[in-house]
C-alpha positions as CSV (number, residue, x, y, z in Angstrom):
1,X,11.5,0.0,-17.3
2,X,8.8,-2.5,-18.4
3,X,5.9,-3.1,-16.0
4,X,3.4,-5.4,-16.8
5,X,-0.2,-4.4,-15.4
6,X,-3.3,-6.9,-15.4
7,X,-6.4,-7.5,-13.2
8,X,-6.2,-10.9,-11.4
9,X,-8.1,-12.7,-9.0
10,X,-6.2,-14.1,-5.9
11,X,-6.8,-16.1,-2.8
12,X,-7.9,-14.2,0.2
13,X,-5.1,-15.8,1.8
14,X,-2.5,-13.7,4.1
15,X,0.8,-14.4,3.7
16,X,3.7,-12.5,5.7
17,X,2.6,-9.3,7.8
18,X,4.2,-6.3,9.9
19,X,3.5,-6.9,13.8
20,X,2.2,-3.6,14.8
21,X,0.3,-4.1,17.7
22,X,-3.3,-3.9,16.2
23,X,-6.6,-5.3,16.8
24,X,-10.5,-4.4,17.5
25,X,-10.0,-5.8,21.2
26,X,-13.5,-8.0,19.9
27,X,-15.4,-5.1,18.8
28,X,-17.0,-6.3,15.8
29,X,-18.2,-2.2,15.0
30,X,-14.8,-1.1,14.6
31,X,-14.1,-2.6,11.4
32,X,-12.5,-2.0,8.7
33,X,-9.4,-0.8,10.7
34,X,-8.3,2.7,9.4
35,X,-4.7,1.2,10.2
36,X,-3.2,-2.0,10.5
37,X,-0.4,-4.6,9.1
38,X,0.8,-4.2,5.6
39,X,1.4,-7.7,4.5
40,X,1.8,-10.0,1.4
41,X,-0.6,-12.1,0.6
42,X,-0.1,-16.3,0.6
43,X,1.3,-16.0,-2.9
44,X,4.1,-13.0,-2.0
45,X,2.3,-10.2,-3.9
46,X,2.5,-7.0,-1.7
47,X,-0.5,-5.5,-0.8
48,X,-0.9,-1.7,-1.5
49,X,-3.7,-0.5,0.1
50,X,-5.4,-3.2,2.5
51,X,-4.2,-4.3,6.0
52,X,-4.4,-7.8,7.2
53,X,-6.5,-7.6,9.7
54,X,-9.3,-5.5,7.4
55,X,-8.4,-8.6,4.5
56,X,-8.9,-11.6,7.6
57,X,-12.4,-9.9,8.2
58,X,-13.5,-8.8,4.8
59,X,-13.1,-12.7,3.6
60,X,-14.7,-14.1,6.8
61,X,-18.1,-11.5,6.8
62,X,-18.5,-12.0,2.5
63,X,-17.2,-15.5,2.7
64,X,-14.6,-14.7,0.0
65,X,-11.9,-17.0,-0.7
66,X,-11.1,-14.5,-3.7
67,X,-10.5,-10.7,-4.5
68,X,-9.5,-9.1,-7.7
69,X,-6.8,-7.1,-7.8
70,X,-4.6,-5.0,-10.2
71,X,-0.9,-6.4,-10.4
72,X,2.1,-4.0,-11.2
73,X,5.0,-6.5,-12.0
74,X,8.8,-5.7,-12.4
75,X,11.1,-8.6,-12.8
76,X,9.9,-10.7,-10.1
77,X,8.1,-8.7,-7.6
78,X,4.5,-7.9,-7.7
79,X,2.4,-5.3,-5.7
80,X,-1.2,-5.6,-5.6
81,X,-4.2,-3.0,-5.7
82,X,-7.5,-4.2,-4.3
83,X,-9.8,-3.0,-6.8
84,X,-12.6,-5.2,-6.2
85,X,-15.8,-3.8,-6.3
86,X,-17.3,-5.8,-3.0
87,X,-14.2,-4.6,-0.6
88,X,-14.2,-0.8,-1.6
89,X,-15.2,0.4,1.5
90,X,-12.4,-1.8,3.2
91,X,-9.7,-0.4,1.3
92,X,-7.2,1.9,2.8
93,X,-4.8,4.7,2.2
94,X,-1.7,3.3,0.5
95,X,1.0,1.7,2.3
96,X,4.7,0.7,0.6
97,X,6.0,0.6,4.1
98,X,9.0,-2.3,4.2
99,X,8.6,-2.9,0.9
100,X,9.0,0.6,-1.7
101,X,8.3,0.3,-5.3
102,X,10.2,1.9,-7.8
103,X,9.4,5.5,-9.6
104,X,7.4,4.4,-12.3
105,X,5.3,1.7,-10.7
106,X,4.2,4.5,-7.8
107,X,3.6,6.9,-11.3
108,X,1.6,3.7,-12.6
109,X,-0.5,3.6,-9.6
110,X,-1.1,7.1,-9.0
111,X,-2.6,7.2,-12.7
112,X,-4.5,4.1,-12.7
113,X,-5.7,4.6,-9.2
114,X,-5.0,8.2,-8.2
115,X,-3.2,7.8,-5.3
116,X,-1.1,10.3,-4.0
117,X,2.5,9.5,-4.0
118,X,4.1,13.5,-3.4
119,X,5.4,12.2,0.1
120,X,7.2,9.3,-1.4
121,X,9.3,10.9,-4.6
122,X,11.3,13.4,-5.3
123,X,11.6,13.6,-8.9
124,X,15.7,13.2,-8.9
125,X,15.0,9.5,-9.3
126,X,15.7,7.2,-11.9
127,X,12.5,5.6,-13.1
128,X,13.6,2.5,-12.1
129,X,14.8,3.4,-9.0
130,X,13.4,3.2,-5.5
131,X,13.2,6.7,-3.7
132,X,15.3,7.2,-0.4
133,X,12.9,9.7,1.1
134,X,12.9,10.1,5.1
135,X,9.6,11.3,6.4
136,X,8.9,13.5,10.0
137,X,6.2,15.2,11.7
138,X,5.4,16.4,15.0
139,X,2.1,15.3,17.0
140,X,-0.9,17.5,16.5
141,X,0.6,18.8,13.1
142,X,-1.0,18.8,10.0
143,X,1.8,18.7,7.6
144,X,4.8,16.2,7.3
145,X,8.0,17.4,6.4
146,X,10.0,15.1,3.7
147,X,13.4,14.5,2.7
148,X,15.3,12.7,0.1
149,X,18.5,11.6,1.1
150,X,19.8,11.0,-2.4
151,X,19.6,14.7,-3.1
152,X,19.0,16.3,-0.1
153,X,15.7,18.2,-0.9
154,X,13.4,18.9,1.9
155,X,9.7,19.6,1.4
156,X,6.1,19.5,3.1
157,X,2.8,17.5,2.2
158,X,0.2,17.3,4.6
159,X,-0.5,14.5,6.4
């Protein structure tokens, strides 16, 4: 699987976003969000660890119309890693929710970056495969149990 990694920089610009219910209610303190949207940005490269609302903000306190960001591209889709030294403190855990990424971009990632991907493969997959995994866990728990439904395996990481 080829994937070809560079550092870019990109307009601050949100482009599609999940509609999860989120917002500060006004409170200017509350930022950055420690949860919100995933989204794309204006140019349809899928945002791995920033929400919208936290991106909106970040660009409208710095007055940034850019950020830098390291691309992972595999034929024609593109996820994005804010690496940019001025929004650090706004970046967030990493989110592939309603989009995925194949085996080898999340190994890509977890080396460049060291994100922690053990929740989201199971090692039967293909590197250019997307993993099937199905997550649970109960309120007030510290673990989440996972499940790949290619193979079956079940196994816990904590949450």
């Amino acid at each position: 699987m080829n994937i070809e990694i560079k550092e870019e920089k990109i307009p601050t610009e949100v482009g599609s976003h999940s509609l999860v219910g989120i917002g500060s209610a006004g409170n200017y303190d509350a930022y950055p969000l420690s949860f919100g949207n995933y989204f794309t940005f204006r140019n349809g490269y899928r945002a791995v660890n920033f929400w919208a609302e936290n991106l909106k903000e970040w660009a409208n306190r710095k007055d940034k119309r850019w950020i830098e960001v390291k691309t992972y591209t595999v034929d024609r889709r593109v996820w994005a890693v804010v690496i940019d030294e001025d929004a650090k403190d706004w970046t967030t855990r990493v989110c592939l929710t309603g989009c995925g990424a194949p085996r080898a971009v999340k190994e890509a990632m977890a080396e460049n970056h060291g994100f922690d991907f053990s929740g989201s493969i199971c090692g039967c997959e293909e590197p250019e495969e997307y993993s099937k995994i199905g997550q649970s866990w109960r309120v007030g728990e510290d673990t989440q149990t996972c499940k790949c439904s290619r193979c079956g395996r079940t196994w816990e990481v904590p949450r």
